[in-house]
C-alpha positions as CSV (number, residue, x, y, z in Angstrom):
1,X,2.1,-13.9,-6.7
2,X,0.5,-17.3,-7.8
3,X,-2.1,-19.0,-5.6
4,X,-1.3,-22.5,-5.1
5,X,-4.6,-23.4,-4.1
6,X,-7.9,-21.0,-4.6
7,X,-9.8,-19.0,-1.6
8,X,-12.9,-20.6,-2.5
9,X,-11.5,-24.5,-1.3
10,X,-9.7,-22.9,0.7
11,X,-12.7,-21.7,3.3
12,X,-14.2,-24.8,2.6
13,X,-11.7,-27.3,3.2
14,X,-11.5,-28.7,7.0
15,X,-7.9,-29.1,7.0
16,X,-7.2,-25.4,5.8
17,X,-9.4,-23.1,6.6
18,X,-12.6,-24.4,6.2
19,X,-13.4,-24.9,10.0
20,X,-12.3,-20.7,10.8
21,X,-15.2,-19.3,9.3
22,X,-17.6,-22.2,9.1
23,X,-21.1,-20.7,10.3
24,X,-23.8,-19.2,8.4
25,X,-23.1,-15.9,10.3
26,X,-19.4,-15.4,7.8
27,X,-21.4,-15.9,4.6
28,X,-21.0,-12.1,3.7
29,X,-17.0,-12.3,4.6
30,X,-16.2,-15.6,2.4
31,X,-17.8,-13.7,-0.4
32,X,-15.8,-10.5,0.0
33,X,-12.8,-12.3,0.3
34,X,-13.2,-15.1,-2.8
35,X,-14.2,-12.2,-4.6
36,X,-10.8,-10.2,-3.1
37,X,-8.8,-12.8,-4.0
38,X,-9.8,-12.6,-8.2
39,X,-12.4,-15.5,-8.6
40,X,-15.7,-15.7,-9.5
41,X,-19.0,-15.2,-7.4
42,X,-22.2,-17.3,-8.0
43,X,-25.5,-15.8,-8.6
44,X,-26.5,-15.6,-5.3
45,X,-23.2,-14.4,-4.0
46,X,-23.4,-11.6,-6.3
47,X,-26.5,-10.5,-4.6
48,X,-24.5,-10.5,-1.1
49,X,-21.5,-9.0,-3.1
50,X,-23.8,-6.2,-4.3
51,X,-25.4,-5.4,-1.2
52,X,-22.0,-4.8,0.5
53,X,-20.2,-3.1,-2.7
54,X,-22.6,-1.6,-4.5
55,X,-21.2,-3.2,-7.5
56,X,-23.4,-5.5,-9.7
57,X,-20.2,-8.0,-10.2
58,X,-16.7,-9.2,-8.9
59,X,-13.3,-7.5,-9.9
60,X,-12.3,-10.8,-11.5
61,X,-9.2,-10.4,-10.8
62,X,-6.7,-9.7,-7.4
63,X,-8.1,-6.6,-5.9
64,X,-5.2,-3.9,-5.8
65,X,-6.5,-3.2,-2.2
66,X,-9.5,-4.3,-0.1
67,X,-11.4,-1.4,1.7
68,X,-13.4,-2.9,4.4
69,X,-15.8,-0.4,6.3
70,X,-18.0,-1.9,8.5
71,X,-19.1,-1.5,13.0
72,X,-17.5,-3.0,15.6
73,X,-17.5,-6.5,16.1
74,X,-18.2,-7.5,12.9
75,X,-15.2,-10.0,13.0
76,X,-12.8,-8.0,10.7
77,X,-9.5,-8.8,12.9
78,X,-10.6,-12.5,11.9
79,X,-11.6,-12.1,8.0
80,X,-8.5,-10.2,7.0
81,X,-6.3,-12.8,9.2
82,X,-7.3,-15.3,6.9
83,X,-6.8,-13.7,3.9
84,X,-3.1,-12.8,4.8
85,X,-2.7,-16.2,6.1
86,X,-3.5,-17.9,2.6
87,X,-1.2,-15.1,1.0
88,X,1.7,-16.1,3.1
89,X,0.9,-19.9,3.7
90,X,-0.5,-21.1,-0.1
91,X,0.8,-18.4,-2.4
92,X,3.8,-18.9,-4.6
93,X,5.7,-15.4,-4.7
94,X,9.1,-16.8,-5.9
95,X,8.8,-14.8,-9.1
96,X,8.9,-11.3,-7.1
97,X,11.7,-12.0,-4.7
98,X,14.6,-12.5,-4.9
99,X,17.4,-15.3,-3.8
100,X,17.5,-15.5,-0.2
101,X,15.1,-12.4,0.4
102,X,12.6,-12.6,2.6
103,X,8.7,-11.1,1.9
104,X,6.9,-9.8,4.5
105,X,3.1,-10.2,5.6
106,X,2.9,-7.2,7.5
107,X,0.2,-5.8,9.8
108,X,0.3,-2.2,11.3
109,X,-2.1,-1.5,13.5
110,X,-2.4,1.7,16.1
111,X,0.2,0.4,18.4
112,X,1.6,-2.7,19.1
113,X,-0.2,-4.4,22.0
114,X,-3.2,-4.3,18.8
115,X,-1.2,-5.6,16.4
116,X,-0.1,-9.0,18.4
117,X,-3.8,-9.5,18.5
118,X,-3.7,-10.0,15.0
119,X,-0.4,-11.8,14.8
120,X,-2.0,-14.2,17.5
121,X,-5.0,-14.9,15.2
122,X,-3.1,-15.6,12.7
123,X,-0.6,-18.3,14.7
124,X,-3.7,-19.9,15.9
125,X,-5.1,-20.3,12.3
126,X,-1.9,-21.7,10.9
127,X,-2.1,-24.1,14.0
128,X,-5.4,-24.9,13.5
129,X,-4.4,-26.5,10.4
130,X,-2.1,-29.8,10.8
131,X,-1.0,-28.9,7.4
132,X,0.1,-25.4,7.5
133,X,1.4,-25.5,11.3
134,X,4.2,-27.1,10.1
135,X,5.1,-24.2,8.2
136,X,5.8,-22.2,11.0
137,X,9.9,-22.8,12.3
138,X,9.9,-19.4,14.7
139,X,7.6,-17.2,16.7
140,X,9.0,-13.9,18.2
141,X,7.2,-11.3,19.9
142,X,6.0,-9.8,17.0
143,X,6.9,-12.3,13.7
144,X,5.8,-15.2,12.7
145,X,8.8,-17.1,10.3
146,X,7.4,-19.7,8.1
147,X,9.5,-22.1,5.9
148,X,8.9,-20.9,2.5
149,X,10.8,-18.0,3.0
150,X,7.6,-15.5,3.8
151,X,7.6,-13.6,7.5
152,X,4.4,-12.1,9.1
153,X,5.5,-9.3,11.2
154,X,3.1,-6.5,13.3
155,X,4.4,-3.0,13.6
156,X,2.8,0.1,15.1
157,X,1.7,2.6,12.7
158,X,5.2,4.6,11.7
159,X,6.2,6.0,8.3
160,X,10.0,5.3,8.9
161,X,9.8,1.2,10.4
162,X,7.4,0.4,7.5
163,X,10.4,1.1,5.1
164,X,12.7,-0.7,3.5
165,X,10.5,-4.2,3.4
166,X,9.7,-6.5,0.5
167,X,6.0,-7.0,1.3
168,X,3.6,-9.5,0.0
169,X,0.5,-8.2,1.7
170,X,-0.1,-5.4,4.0
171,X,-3.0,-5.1,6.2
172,X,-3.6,-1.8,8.3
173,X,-5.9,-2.0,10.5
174,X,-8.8,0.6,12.3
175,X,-7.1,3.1,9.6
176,X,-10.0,5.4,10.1
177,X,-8.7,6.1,13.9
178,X,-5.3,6.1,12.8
179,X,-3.7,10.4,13.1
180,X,-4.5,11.9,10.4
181,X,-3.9,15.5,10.4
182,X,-0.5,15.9,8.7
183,X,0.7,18.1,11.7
184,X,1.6,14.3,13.4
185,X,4.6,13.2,13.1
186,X,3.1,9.7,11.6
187,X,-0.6,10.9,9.7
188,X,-2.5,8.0,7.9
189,X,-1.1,9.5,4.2
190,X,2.3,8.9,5.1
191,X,2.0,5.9,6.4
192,X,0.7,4.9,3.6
193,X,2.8,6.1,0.9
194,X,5.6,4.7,2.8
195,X,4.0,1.3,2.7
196,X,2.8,1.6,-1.1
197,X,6.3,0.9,-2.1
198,X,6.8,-2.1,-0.8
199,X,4.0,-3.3,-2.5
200,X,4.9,-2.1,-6.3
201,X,7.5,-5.6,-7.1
202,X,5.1,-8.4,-5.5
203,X,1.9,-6.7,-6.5
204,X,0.5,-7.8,-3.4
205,X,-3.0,-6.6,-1.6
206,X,-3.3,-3.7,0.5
207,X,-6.3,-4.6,3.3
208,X,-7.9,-1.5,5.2
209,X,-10.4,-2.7,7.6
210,X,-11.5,0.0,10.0
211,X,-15.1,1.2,11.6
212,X,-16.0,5.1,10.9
213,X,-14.5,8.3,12.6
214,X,-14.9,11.3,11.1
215,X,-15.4,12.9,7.5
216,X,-11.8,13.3,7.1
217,X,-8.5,11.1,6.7
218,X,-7.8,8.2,4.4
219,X,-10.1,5.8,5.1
220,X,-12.9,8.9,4.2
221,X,-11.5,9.8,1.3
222,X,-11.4,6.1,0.2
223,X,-15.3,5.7,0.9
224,X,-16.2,8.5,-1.2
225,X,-13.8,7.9,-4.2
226,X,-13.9,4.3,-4.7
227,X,-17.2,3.5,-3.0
228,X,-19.9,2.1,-5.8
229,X,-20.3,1.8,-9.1
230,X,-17.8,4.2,-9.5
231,X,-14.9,3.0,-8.1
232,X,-12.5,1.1,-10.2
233,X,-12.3,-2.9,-10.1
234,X,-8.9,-3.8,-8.3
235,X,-9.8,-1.2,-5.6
236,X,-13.0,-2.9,-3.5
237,X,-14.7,-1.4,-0.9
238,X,-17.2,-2.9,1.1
239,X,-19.8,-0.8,4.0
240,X,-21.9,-2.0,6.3
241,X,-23.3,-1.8,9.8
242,X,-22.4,-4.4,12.3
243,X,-24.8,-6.8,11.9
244,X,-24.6,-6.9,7.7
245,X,-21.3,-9.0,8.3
246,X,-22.1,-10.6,11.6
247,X,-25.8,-11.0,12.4
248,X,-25.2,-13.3,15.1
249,X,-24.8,-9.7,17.3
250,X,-28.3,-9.3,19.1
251,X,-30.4,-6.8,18.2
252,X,-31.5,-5.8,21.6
253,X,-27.5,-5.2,22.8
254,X,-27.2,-2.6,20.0
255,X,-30.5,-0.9,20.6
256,X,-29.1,-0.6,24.0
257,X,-25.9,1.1,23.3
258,X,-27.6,3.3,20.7
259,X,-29.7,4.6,23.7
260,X,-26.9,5.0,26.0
261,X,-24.9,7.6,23.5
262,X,-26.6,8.0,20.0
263,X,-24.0,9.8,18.7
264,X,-20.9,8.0,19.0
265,X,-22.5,4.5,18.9
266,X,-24.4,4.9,15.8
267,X,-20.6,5.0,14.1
268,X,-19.8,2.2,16.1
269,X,-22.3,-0.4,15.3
270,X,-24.0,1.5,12.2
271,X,-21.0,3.0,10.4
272,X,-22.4,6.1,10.0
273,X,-19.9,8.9,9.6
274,X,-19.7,11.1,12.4
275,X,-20.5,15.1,11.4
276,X,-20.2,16.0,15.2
277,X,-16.1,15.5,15.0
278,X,-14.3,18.3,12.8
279,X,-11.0,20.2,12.3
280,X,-11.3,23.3,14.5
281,X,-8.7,25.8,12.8
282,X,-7.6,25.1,9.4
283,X,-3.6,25.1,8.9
284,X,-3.6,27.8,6.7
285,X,-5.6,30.1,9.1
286,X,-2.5,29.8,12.1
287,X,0.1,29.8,9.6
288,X,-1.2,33.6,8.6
289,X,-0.6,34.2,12.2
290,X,2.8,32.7,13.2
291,X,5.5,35.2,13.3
292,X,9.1,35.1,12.2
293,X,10.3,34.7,16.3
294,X,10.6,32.1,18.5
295,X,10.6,34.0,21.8
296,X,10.8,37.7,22.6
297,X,12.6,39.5,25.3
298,X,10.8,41.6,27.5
299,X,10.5,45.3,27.1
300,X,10.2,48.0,29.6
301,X,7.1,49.3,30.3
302,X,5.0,46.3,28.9
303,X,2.3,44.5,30.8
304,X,2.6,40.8,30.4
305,X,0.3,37.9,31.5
306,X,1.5,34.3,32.2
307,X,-1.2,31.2,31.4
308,X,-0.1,28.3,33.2
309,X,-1.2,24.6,32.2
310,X,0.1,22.1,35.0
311,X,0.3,18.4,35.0
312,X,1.5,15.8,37.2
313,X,5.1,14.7,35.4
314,X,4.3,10.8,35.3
315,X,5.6,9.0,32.1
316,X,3.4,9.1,28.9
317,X,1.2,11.7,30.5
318,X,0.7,15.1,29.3
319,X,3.2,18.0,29.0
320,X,3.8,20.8,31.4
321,X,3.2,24.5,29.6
322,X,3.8,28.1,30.4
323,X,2.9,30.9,27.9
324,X,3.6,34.8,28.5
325,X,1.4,37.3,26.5
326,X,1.0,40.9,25.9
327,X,-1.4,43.4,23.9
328,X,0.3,45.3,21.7
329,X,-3.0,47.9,20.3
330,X,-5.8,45.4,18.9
331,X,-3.4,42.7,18.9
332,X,-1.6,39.9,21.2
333,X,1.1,39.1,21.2
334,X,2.7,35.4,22.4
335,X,6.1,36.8,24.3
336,X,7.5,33.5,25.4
337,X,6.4,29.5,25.2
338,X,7.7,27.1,28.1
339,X,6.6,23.4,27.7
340,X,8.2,20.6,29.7
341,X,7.6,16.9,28.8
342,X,7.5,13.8,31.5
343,X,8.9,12.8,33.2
344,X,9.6,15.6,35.5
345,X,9.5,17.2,39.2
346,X,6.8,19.3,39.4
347,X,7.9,21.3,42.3
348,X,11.1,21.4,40.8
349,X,9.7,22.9,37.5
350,X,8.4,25.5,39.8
351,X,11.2,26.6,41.1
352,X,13.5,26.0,37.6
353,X,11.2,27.0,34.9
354,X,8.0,29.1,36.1
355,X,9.5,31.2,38.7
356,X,12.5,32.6,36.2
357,X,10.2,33.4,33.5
358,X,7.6,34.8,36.2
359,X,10.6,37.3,37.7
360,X,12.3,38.0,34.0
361,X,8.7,39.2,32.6
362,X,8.0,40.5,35.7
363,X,4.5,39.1,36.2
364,X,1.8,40.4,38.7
365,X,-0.1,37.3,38.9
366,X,-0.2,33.4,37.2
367,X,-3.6,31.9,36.0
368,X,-3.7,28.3,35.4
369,X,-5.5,25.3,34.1
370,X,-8.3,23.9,36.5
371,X,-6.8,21.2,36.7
372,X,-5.6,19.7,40.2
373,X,-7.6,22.8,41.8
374,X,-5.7,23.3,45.0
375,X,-3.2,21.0,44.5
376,X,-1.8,22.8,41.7
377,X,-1.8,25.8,43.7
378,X,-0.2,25.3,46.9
379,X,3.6,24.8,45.1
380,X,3.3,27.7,43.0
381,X,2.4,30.0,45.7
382,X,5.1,28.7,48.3
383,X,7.4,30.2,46.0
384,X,6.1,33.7,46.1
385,X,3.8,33.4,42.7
386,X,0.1,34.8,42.7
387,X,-2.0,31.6,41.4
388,X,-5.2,31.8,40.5
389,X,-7.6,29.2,38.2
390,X,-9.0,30.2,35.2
391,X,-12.7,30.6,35.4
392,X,-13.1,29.5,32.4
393,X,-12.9,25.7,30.7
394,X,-11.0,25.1,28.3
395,X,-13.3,25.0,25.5
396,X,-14.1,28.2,26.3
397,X,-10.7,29.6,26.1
398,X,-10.6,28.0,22.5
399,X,-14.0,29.6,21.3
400,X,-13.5,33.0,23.0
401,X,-11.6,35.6,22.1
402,X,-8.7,32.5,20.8
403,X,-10.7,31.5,17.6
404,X,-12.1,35.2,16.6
405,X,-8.8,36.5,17.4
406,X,-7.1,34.1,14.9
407,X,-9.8,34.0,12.4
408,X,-8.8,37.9,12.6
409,X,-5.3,37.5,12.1
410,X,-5.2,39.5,15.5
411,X,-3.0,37.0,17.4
412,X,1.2,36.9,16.7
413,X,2.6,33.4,17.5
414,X,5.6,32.9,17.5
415,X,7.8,30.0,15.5
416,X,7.3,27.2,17.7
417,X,6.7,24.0,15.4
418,X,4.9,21.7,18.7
419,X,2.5,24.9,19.4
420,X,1.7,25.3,15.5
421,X,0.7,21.7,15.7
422,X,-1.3,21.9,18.4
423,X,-3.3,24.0,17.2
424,X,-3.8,22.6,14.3
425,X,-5.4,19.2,15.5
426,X,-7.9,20.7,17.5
427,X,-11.2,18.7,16.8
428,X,-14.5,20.5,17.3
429,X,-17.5,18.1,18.3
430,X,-20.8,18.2,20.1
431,X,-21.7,16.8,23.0
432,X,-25.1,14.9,23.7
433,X,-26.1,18.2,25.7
434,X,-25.6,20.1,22.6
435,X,-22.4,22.0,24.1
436,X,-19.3,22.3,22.2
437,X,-15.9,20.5,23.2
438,X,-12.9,21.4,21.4
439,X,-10.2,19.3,22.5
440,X,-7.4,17.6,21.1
441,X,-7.8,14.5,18.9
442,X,-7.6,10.6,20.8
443,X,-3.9,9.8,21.9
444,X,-2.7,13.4,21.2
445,X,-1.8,16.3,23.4
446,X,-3.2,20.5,23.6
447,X,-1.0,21.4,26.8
448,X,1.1,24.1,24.6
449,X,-2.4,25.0,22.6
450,X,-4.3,25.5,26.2
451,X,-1.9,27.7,27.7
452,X,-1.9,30.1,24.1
453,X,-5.4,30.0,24.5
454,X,-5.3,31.2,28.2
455,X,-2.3,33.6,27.9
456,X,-4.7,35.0,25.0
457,X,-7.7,35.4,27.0
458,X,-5.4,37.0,29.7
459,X,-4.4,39.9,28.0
460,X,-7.7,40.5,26.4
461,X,-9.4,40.9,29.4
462,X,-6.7,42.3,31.4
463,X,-6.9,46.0,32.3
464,X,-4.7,48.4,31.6
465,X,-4.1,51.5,33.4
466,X,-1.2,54.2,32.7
467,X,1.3,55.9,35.1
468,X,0.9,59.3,33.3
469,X,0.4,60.8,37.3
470,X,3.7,60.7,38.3
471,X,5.3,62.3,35.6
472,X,6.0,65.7,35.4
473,X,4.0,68.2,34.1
474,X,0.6,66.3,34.6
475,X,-2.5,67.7,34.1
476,X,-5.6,66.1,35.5
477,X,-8.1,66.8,33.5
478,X,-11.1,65.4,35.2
479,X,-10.0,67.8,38.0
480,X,-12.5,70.8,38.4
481,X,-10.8,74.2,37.9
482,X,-9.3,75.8,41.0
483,X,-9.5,79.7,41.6
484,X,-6.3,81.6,41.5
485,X,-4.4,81.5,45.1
486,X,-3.0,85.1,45.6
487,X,0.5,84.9,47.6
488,X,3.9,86.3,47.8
489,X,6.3,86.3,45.1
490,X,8.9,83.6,45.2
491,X,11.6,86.3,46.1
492,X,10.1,87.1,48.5
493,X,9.9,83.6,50.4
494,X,12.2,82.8,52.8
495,X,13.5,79.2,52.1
496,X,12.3,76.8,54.7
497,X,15.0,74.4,55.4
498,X,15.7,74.5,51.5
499,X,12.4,72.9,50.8
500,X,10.6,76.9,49.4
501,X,7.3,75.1,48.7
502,X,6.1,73.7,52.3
503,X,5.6,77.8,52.7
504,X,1.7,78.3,53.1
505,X,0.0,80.3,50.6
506,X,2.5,79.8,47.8
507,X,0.9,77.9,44.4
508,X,3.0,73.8,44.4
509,X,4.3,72.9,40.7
510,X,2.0,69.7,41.2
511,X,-0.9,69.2,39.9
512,X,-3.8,69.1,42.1
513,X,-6.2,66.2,42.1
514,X,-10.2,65.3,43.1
515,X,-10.8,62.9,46.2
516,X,-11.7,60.3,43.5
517,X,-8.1,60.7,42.0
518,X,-6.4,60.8,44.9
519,X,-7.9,57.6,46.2
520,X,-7.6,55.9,42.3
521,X,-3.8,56.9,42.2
522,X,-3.5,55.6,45.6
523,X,-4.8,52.2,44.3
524,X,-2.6,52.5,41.2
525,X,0.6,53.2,43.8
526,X,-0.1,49.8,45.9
527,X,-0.5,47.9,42.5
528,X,2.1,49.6,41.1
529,X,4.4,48.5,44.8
530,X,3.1,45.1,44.1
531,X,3.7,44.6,41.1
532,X,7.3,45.4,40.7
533,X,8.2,43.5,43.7
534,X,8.5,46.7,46.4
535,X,5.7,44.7,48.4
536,X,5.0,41.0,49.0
């Protein structure tokens, strides 16, 4: 890749770029990016390049990859659309492809509707130039052809479309809220050592321009490697707060927001890692507890408890989930896992998927979720089910007995790959009335990881009781000892319509009980009735 024309008269030449980023307010961006692009600061930019870098001077050369880490609005969309603008516009990269190939100015972003932003900026800077909109012969929903054989395309952020791209410059953008627990499907560190690749022939930049998340993920491992003195020259990174890049935002607007929520604002605008957000269960910690089953049939004589998460069944909303439990000793165990993904029926769900597993495990009674309250409700009981809503939330479900009994290794789940993941991504943060919220991270799902958590808490809690009574030969204990009954010998009674024992005076082979028993087996019988569907 050979500039045809530097960045420096570049950003100050009208008919380029020089009227994008003309006020006083970009002085801190033109220096990150002359100094991106390999050329040499002046004094006085090397103060500004210092105070953003922490580095005394310039790489001097083209920076491997860019690192931008600063608060919202601080015009990084913008900054970063120029650079990739004067790679694909006024760089020569004829040396690194070949005849007829086509090199790609890609920008991934968190889905698409983000990513046009970008690709928009970027159409209206080459337009804004007489010169370089003539460059552009095509504009699709999502590329940009120009005539010197280079393409700007956007693409959400997805480890298999990055592939198989010659790319002259990459840009990913709000990395730091990108997934990055590898239990996605499409995590931050495959994404990028997809896109890497595509990089290697054309030596092109890779720009990461994100505000702070949480002390985890690439962007955070980034910051404290490469951050500094430290860090080597063709990898820059640059941290600030909002107004270091853009101190045309008004003082008085951020106070405001800093009062309204402390704690997630002061990442926003002052780029201050967030210690509130953290994993939940480490991987390793659920693995230890995952079995070598996917589903187990259900055995006689076995209580079993169903947790029951509903949802509404809309498209791209959450998951419908069903979990049976049992306690086997000190232990739980996780019988069977039912999840059902939109779009569905939910009263057809009912009658397909919850009452089967409800008659097969032979269930007594259903707790689910709180959410839709009566709504919820109403369908499962027209079918016959006992419904009831968990008392508890469902960050307390996670916290108690769900995270002791896994930190215990006193939970077995079984083999299911969506649950394992589940579980894995659960974030732990605090809330600004000091309560904790465990819930799953933005944009991803806990419907299969709720219900565990509830079938869990189920069979803890539950209480058990045994039908030693009616066998034979029981012995109540508790009972106090009866005096000897003096009668005739069992010759010597005439049968009473065969049944010898109705004859008064003559000792029964059953066990005599207390009032208390009596009444307590009597309650056992009716649950007992209930339970096994004599009664409804």
């Amino acid at each position: 890749m050979k500039p045809r024309i530097s960045m420096r008269k570049v950003l100050g030449d009208p008919d380029l770029f020089g009227r994008i980023l003309a006020a006083s307010s970009w002085y801190g961006w033109k220096v990150l990016l002359i100094a991106a692009a390999g050329e040499e600061l002046t004094d006085d930019e090397r103060v500004e390049f210092k105070r953003l870098t922490g580095r005394e001077r310039e790489p001097g050369r083209m920076c491997r990859e860019l690192i931008a880490i600063f608060g919202r609005r601080a015009g990084k969309t913008l900054a970063l659309a120029v650079f990739a603008c004067w790679v694909a516009a006024l760089c020569d990269h004829r040396d690194a492809l070949a005849p007829g190939e086509i090199g790609v100015a890609l920008v991934i972003s968190r889905d698409q509707r983000a990513a046009k932003i970008t690709l928009d900026r970027i159409e209206g800077i080459l337009c804004n130039s007489v010169i370089l909109g003539q460059l552009i012969i095509n504009r699709t929903q999502d590329t940009i052809e120009l005539s010197n054989g280079i393409s700007v395309e956007v693409r959400p952020c997805n480890r298999v479309s990055v592939r198989g791209i010659t790319a002259v410059l990459v840009v990913a953008e709000e990395i730091g809220h990108w997934f990055t627990a590898v239990d996605f499907v499409n995590p931050d560190v495959e994404i990028l050592a997809a896109v890497r690749p595509t990089l290697m022939t054309t030596r092109g930049p890779l720009l990461m321009a994100s505000s702070v998340y949480a002390k985890h993920g690439e962007l955070y491992d980034a910051f404290k490697k490469y951050y500094g003195v430290n860090g080597p020259p063709d990898i820059l990174v640059a941290y600030g707060t909002s107004r270091d890049l853009n101190p045309s935002l008004p003082q008085s607007g951020i106070d405001r927001e800093l009062e309204r929520d402390p704690v997630r604002n002061r990442a926003e605008y002052l780029s201050e890692w967030r210690s509130d957000v953290e994993r939940f269960i480490p991987r390793e910690i659920v693995e230890a507890c995952v079995g070598d089953f996917y589903e187990l049939p259900p055995q006689p004589g076995e209580n079993y408890h169903c947790f029951f998460d509903p949802a509404s069944g809309v498209p791209e909303g959450d998951s419908l989930a069903a979990v049976v439990s049992h306690k086997l000793g000190d232990r739980v165990i996780i019988d069977a896992v039912r999840e059902i993904k939109p779009p569905f029926n939910f009263f057809e769900v009912i009658e397909t998927v919850l009452l089967p597993l409800y008659k097969a495990y032979k269930i007594f009674k259903i707790v689910g979720d709180n959410y839709g309250g009566e709504l919820a409700k109403e369908p499962v009981r027209r079918v016959g089910i006992d419904y009831e809503l968990s008392a508890k939330h469902t960050s307390q479900l996670y916290l108690d007995p769900f995270l002791g009994m896994l930190n215990a290794t006193k939970i077995a789940l079984p083999r299911h790959e969506r649950a394992i993941s589940q579980i894995c991504q659960l974030e732990r943060s605090v809330q600004r009335s000091g309560r904790d919220q465990i819930t799953h991270p933005t944009h991803g799902h806990d419907d299969v990881a709720c219900a565990i958590a509830g079938a869990v808490d189920l069979a803890c809690n539950a209480s058990f009781y045994s039908l030693d009574a009616f066998q034979p030969g029981f012995v109540d204990r508790d009972a106090p000892p009866q005096p000897a009954q003096q009668g005739p010998e069992l010759s010597d009674v005439p049968l009473y319509n065969g049944d010898w024992w109705r004859w008064r005076g003559v000792p029964r082979s059953q066990p005599t009980f207390s009032a208390n028993e009596r009444l307590r087996d009597l309650y056992r019988s009716l649950d007992f009735a209930f339970k096994t569907g004599f009664f409804r």
